[in-house]
C-alpha positions as CSV (number, residue, x, y, z in Angstrom):
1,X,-67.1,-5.8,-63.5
2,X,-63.7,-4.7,-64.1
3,X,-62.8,-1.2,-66.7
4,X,-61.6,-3.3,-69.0
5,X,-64.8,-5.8,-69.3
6,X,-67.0,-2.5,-69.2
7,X,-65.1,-0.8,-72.3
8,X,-64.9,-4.1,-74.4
9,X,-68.7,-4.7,-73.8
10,X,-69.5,-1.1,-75.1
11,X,-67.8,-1.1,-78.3
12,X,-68.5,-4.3,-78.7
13,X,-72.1,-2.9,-78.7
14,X,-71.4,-0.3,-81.1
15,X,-69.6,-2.6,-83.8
16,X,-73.2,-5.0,-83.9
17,X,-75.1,-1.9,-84.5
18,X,-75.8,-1.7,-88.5
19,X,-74.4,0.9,-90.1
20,X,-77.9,1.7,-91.7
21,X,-79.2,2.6,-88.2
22,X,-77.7,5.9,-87.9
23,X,-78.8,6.6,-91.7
24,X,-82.2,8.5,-92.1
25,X,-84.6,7.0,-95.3
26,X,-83.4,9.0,-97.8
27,X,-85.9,11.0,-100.2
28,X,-83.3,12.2,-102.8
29,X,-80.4,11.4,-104.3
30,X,-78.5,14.6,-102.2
31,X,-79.8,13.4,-98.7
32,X,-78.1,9.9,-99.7
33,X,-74.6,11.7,-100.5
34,X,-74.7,13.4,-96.8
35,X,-75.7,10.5,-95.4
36,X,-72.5,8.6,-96.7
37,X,-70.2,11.1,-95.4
38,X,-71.7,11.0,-91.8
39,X,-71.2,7.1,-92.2
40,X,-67.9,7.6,-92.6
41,X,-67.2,10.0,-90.1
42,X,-68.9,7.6,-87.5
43,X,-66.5,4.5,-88.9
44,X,-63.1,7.3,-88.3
45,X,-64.8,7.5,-84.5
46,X,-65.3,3.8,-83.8
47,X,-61.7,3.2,-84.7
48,X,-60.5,5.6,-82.4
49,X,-62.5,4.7,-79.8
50,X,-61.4,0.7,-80.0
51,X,-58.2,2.0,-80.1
52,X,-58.4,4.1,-76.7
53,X,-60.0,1.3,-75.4
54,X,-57.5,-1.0,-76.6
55,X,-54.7,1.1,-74.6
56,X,-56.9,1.7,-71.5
57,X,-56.9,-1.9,-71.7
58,X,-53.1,-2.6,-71.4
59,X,-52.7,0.1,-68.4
60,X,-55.0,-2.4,-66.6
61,X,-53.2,-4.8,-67.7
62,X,-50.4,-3.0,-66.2
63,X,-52.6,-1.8,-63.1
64,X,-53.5,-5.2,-62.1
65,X,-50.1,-7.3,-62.5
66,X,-48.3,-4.7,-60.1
67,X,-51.9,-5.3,-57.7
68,X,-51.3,-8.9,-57.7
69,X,-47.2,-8.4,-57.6
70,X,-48.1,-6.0,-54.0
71,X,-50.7,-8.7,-53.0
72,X,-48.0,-11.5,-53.4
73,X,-45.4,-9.5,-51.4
74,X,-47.8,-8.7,-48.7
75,X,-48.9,-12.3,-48.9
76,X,-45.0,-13.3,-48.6
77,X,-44.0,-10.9,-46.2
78,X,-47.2,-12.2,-43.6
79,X,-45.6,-16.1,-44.5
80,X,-42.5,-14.4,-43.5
81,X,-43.4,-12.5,-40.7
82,X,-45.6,-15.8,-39.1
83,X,-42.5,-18.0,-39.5
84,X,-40.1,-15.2,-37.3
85,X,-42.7,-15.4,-35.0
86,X,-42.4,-19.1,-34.7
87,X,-39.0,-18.8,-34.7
88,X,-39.2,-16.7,-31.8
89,X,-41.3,-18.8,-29.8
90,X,-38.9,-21.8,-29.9
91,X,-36.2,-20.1,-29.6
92,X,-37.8,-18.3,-26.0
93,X,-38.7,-22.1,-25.7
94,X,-35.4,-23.3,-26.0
95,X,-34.2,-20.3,-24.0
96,X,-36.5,-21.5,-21.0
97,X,-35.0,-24.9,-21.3
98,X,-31.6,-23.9,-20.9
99,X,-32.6,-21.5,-18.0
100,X,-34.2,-24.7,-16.2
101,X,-31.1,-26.6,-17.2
102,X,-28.6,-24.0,-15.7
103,X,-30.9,-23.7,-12.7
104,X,-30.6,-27.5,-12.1
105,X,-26.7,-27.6,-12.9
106,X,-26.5,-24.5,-9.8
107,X,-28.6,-26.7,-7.9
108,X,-26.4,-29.5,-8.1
109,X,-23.2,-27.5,-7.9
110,X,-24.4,-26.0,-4.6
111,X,-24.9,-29.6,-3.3
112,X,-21.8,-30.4,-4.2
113,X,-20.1,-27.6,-2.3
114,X,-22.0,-28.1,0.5
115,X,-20.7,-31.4,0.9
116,X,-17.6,-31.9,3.3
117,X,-14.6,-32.1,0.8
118,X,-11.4,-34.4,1.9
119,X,-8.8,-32.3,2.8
120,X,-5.6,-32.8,2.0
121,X,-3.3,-33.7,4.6
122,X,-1.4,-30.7,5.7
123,X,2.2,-29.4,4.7
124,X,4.7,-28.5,7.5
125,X,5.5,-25.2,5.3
126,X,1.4,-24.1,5.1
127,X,0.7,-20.8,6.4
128,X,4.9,-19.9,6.7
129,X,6.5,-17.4,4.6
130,X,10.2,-16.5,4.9
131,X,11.5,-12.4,4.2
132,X,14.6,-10.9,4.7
133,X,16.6,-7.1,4.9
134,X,19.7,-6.1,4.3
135,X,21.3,-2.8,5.6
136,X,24.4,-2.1,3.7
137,X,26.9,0.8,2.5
138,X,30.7,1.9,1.4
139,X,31.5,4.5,2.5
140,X,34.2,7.5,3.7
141,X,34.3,8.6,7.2
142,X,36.8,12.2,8.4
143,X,36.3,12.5,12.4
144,X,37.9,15.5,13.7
145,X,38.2,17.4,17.4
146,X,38.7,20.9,17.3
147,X,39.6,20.6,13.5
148,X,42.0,18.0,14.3
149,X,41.8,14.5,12.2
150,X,41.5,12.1,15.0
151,X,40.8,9.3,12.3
152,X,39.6,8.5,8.7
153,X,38.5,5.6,7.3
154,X,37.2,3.9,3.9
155,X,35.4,0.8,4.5
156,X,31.8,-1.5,3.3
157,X,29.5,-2.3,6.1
158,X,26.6,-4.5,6.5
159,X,24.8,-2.5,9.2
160,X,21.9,-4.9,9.6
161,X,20.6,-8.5,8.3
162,X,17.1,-9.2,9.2
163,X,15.8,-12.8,8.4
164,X,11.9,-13.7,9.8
165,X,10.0,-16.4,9.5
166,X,6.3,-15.8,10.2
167,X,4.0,-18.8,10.5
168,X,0.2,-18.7,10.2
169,X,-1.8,-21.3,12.5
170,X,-5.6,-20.0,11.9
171,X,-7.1,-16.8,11.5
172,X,-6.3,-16.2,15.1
173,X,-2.8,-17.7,16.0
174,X,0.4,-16.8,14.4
175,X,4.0,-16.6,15.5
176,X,7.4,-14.5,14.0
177,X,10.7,-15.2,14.7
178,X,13.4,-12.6,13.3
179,X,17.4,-12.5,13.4
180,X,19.4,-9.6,13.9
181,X,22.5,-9.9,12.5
182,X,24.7,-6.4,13.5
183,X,27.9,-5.0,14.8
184,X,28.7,-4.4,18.5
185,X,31.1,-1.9,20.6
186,X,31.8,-1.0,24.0
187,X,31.3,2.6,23.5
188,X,30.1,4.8,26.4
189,X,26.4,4.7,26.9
190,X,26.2,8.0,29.4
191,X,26.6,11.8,28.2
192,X,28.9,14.1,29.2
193,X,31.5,11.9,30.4
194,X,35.0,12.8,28.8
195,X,37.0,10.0,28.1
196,X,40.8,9.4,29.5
197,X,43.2,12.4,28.5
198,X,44.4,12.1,25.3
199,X,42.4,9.2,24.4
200,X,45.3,6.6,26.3
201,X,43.1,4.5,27.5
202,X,41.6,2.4,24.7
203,X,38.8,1.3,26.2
204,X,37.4,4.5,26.2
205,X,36.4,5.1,22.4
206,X,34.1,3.6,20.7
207,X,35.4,0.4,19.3
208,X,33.8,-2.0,17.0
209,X,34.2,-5.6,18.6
210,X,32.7,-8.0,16.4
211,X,29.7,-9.1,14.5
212,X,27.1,-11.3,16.4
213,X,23.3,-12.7,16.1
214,X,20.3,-11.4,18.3
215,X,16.8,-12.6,18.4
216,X,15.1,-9.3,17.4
217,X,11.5,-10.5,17.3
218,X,10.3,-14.2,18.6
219,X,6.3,-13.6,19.6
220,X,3.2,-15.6,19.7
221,X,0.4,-13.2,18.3
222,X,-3.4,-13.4,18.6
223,X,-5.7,-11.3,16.4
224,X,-8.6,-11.4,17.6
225,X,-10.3,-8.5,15.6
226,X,-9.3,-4.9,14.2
227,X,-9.3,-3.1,17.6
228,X,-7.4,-5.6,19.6
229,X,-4.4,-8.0,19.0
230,X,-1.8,-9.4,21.8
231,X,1.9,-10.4,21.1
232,X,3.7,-12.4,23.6
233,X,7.3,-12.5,23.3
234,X,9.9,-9.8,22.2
235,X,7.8,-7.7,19.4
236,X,7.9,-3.8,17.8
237,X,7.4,-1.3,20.4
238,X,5.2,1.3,19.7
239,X,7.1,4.3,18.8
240,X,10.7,3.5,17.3
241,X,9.0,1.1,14.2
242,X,6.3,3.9,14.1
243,X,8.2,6.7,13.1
244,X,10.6,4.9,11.0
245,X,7.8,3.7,8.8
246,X,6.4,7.5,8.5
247,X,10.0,8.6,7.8
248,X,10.7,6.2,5.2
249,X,14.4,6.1,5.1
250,X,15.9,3.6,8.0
251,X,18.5,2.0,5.8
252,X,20.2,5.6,5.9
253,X,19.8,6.4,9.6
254,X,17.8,5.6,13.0
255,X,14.9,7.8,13.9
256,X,15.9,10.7,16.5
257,X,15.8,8.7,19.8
258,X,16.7,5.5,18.2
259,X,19.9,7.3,17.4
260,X,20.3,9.0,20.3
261,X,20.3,6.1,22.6
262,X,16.8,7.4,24.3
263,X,14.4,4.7,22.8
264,X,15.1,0.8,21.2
265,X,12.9,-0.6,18.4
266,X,11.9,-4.1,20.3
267,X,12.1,-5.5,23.7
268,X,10.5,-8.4,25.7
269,X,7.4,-8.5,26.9
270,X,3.5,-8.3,26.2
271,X,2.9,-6.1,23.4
272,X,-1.2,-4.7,22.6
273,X,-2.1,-2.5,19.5
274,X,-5.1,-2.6,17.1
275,X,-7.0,0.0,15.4
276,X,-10.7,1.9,15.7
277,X,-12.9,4.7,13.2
278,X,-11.6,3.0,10.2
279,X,-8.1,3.2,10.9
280,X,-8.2,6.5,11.4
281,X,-7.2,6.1,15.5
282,X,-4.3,3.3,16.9
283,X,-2.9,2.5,19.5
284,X,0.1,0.7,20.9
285,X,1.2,-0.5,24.4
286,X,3.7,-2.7,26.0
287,X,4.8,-4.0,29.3
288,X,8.3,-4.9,28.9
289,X,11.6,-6.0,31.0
290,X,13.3,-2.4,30.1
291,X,16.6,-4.1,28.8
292,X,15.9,-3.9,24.9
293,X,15.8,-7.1,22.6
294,X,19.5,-7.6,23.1
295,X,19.2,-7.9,27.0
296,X,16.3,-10.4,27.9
297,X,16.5,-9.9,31.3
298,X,14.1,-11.0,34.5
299,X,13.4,-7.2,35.9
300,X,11.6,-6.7,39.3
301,X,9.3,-4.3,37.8
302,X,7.7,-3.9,34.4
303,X,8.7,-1.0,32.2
304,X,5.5,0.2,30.1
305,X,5.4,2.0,26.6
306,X,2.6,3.6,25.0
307,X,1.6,5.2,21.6
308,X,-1.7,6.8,20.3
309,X,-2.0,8.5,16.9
310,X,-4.7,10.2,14.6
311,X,-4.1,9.6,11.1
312,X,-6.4,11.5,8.6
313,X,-5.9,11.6,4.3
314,X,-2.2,11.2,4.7
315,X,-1.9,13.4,7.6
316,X,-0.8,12.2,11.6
317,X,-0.2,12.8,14.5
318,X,1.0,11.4,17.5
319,X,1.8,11.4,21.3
320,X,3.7,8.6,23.2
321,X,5.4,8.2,26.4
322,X,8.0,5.6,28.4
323,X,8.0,4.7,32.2
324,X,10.4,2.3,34.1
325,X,13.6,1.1,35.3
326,X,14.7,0.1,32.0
327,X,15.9,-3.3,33.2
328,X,18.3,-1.8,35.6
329,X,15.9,-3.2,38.9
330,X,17.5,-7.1,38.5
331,X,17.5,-9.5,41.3
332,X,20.9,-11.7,41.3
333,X,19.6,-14.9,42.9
334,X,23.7,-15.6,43.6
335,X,25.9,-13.4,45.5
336,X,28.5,-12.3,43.2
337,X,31.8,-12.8,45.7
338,X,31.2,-16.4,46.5
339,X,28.5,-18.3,44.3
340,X,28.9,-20.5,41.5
341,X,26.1,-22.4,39.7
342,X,26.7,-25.3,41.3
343,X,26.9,-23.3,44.6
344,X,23.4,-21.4,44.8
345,X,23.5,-18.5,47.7
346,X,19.5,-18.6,48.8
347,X,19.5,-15.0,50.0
348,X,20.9,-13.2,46.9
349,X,21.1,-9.9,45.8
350,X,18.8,-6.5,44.3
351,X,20.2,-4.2,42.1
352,X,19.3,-1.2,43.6
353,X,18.0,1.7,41.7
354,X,17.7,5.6,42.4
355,X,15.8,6.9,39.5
356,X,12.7,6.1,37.3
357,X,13.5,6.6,33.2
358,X,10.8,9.0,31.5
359,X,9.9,9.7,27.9
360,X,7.5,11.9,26.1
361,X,7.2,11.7,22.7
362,X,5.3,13.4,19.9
363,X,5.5,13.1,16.4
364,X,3.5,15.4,13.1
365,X,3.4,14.0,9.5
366,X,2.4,14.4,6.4
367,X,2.9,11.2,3.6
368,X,1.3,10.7,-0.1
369,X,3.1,9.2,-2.7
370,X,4.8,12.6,-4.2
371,X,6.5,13.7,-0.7
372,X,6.7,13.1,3.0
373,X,7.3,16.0,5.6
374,X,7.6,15.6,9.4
375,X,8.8,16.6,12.4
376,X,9.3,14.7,16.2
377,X,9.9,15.4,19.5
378,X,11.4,14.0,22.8
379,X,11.7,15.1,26.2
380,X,13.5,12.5,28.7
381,X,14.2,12.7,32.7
382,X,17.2,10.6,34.5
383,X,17.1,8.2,31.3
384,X,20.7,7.5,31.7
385,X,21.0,7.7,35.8
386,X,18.3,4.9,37.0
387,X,21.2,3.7,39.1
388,X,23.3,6.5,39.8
389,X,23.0,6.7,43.6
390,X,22.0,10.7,43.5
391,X,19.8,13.1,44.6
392,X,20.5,15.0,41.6
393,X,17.8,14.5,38.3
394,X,19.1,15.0,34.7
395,X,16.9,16.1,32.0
396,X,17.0,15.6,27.4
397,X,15.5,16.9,25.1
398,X,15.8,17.0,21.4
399,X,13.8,17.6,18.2
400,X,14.3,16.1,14.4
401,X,12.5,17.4,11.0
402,X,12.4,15.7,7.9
403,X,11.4,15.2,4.5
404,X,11.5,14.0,1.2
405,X,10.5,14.2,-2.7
406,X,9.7,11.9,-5.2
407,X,9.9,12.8,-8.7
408,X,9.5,9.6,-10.4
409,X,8.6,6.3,-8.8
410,X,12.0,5.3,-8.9
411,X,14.1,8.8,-7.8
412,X,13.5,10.8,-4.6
413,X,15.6,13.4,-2.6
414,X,15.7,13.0,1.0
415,X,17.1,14.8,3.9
416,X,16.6,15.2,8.1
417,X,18.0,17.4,10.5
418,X,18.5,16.5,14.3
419,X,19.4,18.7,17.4
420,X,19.8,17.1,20.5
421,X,20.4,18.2,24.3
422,X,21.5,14.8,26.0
423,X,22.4,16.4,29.4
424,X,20.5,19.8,30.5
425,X,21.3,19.5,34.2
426,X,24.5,18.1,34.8
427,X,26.3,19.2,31.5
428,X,24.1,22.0,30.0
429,X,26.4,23.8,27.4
430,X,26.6,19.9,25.8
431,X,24.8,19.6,22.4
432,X,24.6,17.6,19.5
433,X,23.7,18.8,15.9
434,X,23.0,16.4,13.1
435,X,21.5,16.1,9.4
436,X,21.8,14.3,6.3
437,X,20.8,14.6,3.2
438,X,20.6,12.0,-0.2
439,X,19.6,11.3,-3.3
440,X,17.8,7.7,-3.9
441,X,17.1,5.2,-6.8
442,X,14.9,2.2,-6.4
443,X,15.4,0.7,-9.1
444,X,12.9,-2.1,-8.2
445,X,10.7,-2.4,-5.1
446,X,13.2,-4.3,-3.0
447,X,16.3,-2.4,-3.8
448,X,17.0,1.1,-2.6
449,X,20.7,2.6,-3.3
450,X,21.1,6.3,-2.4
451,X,23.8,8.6,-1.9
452,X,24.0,10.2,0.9
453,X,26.2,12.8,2.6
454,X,26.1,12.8,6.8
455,X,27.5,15.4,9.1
456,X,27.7,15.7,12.8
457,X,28.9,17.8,15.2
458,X,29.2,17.1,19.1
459,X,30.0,21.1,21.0
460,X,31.2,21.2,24.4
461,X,31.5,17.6,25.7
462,X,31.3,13.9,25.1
463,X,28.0,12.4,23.3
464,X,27.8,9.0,21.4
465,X,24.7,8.6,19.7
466,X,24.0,5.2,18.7
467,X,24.7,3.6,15.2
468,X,25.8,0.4,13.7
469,X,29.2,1.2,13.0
470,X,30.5,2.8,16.4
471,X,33.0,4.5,14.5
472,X,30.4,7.0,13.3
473,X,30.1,8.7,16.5
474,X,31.2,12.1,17.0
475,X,33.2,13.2,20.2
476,X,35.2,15.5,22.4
477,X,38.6,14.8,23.6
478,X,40.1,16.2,27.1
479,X,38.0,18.5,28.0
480,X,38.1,20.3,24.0
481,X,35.3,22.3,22.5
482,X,34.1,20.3,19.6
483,X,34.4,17.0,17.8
484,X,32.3,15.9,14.6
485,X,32.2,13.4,11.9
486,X,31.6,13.9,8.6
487,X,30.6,10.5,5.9
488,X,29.7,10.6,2.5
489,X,29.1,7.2,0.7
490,X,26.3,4.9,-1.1
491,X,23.6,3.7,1.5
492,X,21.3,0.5,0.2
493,X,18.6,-1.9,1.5
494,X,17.8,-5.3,-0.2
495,X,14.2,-6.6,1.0
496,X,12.9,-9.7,0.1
């Protein structure tokens, strides 16, 4: 029974009880008169008490419709809660249905890549990609000997044009062709030998004779793994390309022996290199005619080349080394006086040879993409007398240092200096001294101008070193103390 049931039952109790039961008989007249006031008294307490229980009532009232409101929501909130559940559950059903689905699309994708496809029929151009370089610059040249002008000149030049083709057969076999397109002179190729008094004879300076085309690189090349690849042909040799990639700055200048005339960049023959530890040791090696890429020739004897380097977070170091006749042991299979081609003599003739050419080389660097710093070394023996027909052995030497600094991507200063001892034994007091030094702006990746100041001075003989335009080359004239050169221009390379 609920409060509100028990309160209505009791004074619904008390309001059926007659007022006369809670009245004593009354004797007299006095008893009757108290008797009414209790009566009355009684009536004033019944009235209260209805109306308490009449408010009591309407809090349970109260009580109760917020009970059922909570039950409701409880009830509602269950409903709720049951039909999230369901929810859930067909929605984990649905997601297992779509998980089976994708499984059987991954199935049937899988089967359809495993499945031979028709190939298409291949393209001639597949696998071949075409680049090109251009060395280029304008520039002022003031030679002097003994602080005489012996010549100046204002003038562009094209020093190199490179164009290769490189061709891609399988991940084995590939092939490179690449064009040299440069200038040519009949300078002197031997130190320490003065040319005619006075410079009469005009056959005796360096003298630029025309433009022609070589075949710098033409190889067949097999890559057969990280450690070992073979190129067949004319291809890199292992030290020139090596240290101009280290230097950074080839469109200015050649590296030291490069420029000096004791090394050449390519040559023909059977080339080696690969890699081991990560990269962090190579190696390079080549048996070659000995005549450079612009003098295929068919040698007795094979000249060999060598390279082995550490490299380790930016850091290098190398040693290298050359051996040979440098092409200079040729067999004539006509004898010169009386042959022709239509006239073969069968004995023919040797070109006899007196000396073996020797190089050592050794190279320290340091490259990361805010500066480079590094230094090389040379040390050559009767590189210039293989067929001199002498007891007598001649000895080179020479050093380079170099560096540069970038501060932004697109502007870097640049410099080298060279010193150089081309003959030790038979002209000893002859040296050569050369730096330069530059300012450059790559503007894009394949586009480098800089300018660039170049000096040179030759003491105490006749040197040529080696360069594009012949008319760079600093000499000595009669038997005088000194000649230099001195250029200052804008120096560029377009790659592509």
């Amino acid at each position: 029974m609920s409060i509100q049931k028990a309160l209505l039952v009791g004074a619904s109790a008390l309001a059926l009880v007659p007022s006369s039961a809670f009245a004593a008989p009354a004797k007299h007249t006095k008893k009757h008169a108290v008797h009414a006031v209790k009566k009355d008294a009684v009536a004033e307490e019944l009235r209260a008490l209805r109306e308490q229980v009449a408010d009591l009532s309407a809090r349970v009232n109260v009580a109760e419709a917020a009970q059922r409101e909570t039950v409701a929501n409880v009830v509602n909130a269950q409903a709720q809660a049951s039909s999230a559940a369901s929810q859930a559950a067909a929605a984990q059903t649905s997601a297992s249905a779509a998980a089976t689905q994708a499984q059987a699309a991954q199935t049937k994708l899988a089967a359809a890549e495993a499945k031979p496809a028709k190939a298409a029929a291949p393209k001639w151009y597949d696998g071949t990609s075409i680049s090109g370089r251009m060395y280029f610059n304008v520039s002022h040249i003031d030679q002097k000997s003994d602080g005489r002008d012996v010549g100046k000149s204002t003038a562009f030049d094209i020093k190199r044009f490179y164009l290769g083709v490189d061709h891609k057969f399988n991940d084995i076999f590939s092939a490179n062709l690449t064009t040299d397109i440069s200038l040519i002179s009949n300078q002197f190729s031997s130190a320490g030998t003065a040319p005619a008094a006075g410079g009469t004879n005009p056959t005796a300076f360096p003298k630029t004779v025309g433009e022609t085309l070589y075949i710098k690189k033409a190889y067949l090349q097999t890559s057969l793994n990280k450690a070992f690849n073979v190129r067949i042909g004319a291809a890199d040799l292992p030290w020139v390309p090596f240290a101009e990639d280290l230097y950074g700055y080839r469109f200015v200048e050649n590296t030291l022996i490069d420029r000096t005339s004791f090394g050449t960049s390519a040559d023909w023959g059977v080339h080696a290199f690969g890699s081991f530890a990560d990269g962090h040791i190579t190696y390079a090696i080549a048996a070659i005619d000995g005549g450079g890429y612009r003098n295929p020739l068919r040698s007795k004897s094979v000249d060999l080349e060598g390279r082995l380097a550490l490299n380790y977070k930016g850091f290098t170091a190398a040693v290298g080394g050359y051996t040979g006749k440098r092409g200079g042991n040729t067999f004539n299979p006509f004898n010169p006086a009386t042959s022709s081609a239509t006239v073969p003599i069968q004995t023919g003739t040797d070109v006899v040879t007196f000396h073996t050419a020797q190089r050592f080389d050794a190279l320290a660097a340091y490259v990361s993409p805010k500066f480079r710093l590094g230094v090389e070394y040379f040390t050559a023996k009767n590189w210039n007398r293989v067929t001199v027909n002498s007891p007598i052995d001649d000895n080179a030497d020479g050093w380079s240092a170099w560096g540069s600094y970038n501060f932004t991507k697109m502007i870097s200063l640049f410099g080298k200096y060279e010193r150089t001892k081309p003959s030790k034994d038979l002209a000893p007091n002859l040296s050569e001294r050369y730096f330069n030094v530059g300012l450059n702006f790559e503007p894009v990746k394949i586009v480098d101008l800089a300018i660039v100041y170049k000096r040179e001075r030759v003491n105490n003989g006749y040197f040529a070193p080696s360069n594009a335009n012949p008319s760079n080359a600093a000499f000595s004239v009669g038997g005088q103390n000194f000649g230099s050169y001195s250029e200052i221009g804008i120096w560029g390379q377009l790659r592509f």
